[in-house]
C-alpha positions in Angstrom: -43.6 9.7 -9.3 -46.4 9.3 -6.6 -48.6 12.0 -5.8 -47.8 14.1 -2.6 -50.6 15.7 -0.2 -50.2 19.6 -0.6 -49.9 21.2 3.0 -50.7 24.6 2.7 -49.6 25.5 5.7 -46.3 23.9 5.9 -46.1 25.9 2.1 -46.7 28.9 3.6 -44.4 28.2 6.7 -41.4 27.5 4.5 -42.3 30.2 2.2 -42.0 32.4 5.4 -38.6 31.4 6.4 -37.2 31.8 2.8 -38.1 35.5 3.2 -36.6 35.7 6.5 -33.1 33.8 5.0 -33.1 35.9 1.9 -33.5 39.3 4.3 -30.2 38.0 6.4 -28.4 37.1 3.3 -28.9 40.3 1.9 -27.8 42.0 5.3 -25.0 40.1 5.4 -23.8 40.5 1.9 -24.4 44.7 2.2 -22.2 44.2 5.5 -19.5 42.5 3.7 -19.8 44.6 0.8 -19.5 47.2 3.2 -22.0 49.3 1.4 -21.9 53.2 0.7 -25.3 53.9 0.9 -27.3 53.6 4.5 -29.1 50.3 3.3 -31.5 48.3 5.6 -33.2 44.6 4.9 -36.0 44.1 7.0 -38.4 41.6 7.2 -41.7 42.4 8.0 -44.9 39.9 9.2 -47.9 41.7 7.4 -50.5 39.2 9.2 -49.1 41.5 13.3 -49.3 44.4 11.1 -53.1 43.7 10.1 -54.3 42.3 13.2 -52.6 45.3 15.2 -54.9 47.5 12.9 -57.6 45.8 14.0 -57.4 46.4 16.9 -56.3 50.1 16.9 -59.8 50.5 14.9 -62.1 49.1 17.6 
């Protein structure tokens, strides 16, 4: 097998939208479920959160 060149940033791009899929997927299988309990999937971006702290700091 021949050695690959790691991209970290298409890594951490794909890791990104596999959060994002697995968030809908588990939205869409509470809906179908049709849950009891108020249930929310989010999916949250930590990097906007930390930079918007930033700048709430300044």
């Amino acid at each position: 097998m021949a050695e690959q060149e790691y991209d970290k940033y298409l890594q951490y791009s794909r890791t990104k939208l596999m959060n994002h899929l697995t968030a809908f997927a588990l939205h869409r299988l509470l809906v179908q479920q049709k849950c009891q309990f108020r249930v929310t999937s989010n999916v949250v971006e930590l990097g906007n959160m930390e930079q918007n702290r930033q700048k709430r700091a300044r």
